[in-house]
C-alpha positions as CSV (number, residue, x, y, z in Angstrom):
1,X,0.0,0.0,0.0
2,X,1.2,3.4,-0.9
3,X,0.6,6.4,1.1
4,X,1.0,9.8,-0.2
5,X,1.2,13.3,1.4
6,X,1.4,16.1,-1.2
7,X,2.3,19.5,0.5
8,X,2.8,22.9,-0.1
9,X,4.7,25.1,1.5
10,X,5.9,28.8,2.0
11,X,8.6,28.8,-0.4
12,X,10.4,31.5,2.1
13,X,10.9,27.9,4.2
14,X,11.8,25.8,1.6
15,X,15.8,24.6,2.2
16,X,14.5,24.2,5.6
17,X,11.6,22.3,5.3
18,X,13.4,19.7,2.9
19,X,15.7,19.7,5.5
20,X,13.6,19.2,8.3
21,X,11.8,16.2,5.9
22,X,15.3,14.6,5.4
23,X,16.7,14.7,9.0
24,X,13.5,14.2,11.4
25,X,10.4,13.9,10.3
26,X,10.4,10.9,7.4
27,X,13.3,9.1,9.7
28,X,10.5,9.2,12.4
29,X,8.0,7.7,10.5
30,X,10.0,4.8,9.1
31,X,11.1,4.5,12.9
32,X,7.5,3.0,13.3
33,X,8.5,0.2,11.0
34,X,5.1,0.8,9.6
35,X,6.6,1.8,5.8
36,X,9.6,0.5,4.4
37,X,10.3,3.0,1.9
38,X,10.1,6.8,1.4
39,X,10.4,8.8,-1.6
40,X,10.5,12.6,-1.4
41,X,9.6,14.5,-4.5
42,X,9.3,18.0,-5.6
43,X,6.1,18.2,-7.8
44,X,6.8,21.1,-10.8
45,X,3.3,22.6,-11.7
46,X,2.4,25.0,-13.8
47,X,2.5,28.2,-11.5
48,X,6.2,29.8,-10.9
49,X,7.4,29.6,-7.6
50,X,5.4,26.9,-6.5
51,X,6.3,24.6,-3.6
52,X,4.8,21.6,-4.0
53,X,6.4,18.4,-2.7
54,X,5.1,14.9,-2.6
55,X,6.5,12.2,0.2
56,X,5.4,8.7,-1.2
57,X,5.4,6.0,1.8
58,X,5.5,2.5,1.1
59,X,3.9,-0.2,3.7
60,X,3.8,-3.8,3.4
61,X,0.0,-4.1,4.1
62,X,-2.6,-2.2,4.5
63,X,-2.6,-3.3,8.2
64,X,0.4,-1.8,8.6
65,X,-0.8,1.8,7.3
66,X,-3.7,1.9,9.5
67,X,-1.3,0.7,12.7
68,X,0.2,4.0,11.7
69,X,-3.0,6.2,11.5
70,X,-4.1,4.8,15.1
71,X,-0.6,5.0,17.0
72,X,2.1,7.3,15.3
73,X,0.2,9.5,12.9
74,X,-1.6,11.9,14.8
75,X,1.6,12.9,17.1
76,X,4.1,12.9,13.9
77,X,1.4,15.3,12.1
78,X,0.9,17.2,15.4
79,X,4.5,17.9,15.3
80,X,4.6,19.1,11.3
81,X,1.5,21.2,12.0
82,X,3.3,23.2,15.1
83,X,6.5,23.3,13.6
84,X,5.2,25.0,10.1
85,X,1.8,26.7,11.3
86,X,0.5,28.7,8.6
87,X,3.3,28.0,6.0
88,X,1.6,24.8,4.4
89,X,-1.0,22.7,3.5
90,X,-1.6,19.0,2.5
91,X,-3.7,16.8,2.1
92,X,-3.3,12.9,1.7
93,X,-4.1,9.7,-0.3
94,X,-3.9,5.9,-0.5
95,X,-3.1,4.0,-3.2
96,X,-3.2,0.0,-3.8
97,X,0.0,-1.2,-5.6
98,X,-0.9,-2.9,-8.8
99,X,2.2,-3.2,-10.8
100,X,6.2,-2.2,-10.2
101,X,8.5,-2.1,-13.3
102,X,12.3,-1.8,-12.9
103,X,14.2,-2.7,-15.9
């Protein structure tokens, strides 16, 4: 199972935030052994100077995503939220792994 949080942000925070991604917060979520795999990605739109990033988490099962909605997500997301109040937004999916193709 894939789960993906797209986010904007301030692009006055940028460096930092990627940073902050890098070093703390996505470590902390693959601490929960929940996802096995992260991908960070910077999503280019159409509008200049946009911020837009995706973080793509890969779990095993879908058990394993929902053991991280019920006892790691709201404190992690609690901790984004007060750390970058007012600088972002985001919004997340779920996505069911069909196919993987590395040549």
């Amino acid at each position: 199972m894939l789960y993906n949080v797209t986010v904007s942000i301030d692009p006055a925070i940028e460096s930092e935030w990627i940073n902050w991604m890098q070093k703390d917060h996505i470590p902390s979520v693959l601490q929960t052994k929940c996802f096995y795999k992260c991908v960070l990605s910077k999503i280019h739109g159409n509008e200049a100077g946009e911020c837009t990033f995706s973080v793509l988490y890969w779990a095993v099962s879908k058990e394993d995503y929902e053991l991280y909605q019920l006892l790691h997500a709201p404190r992690l997301q609690k901790e984004h939220s007060a750390r970058y109040e007012g600088k972002f937004v985001a919004f997340r999916t779920t996505m069911d792994l069909i196919s993987e193709f590395i040549p």
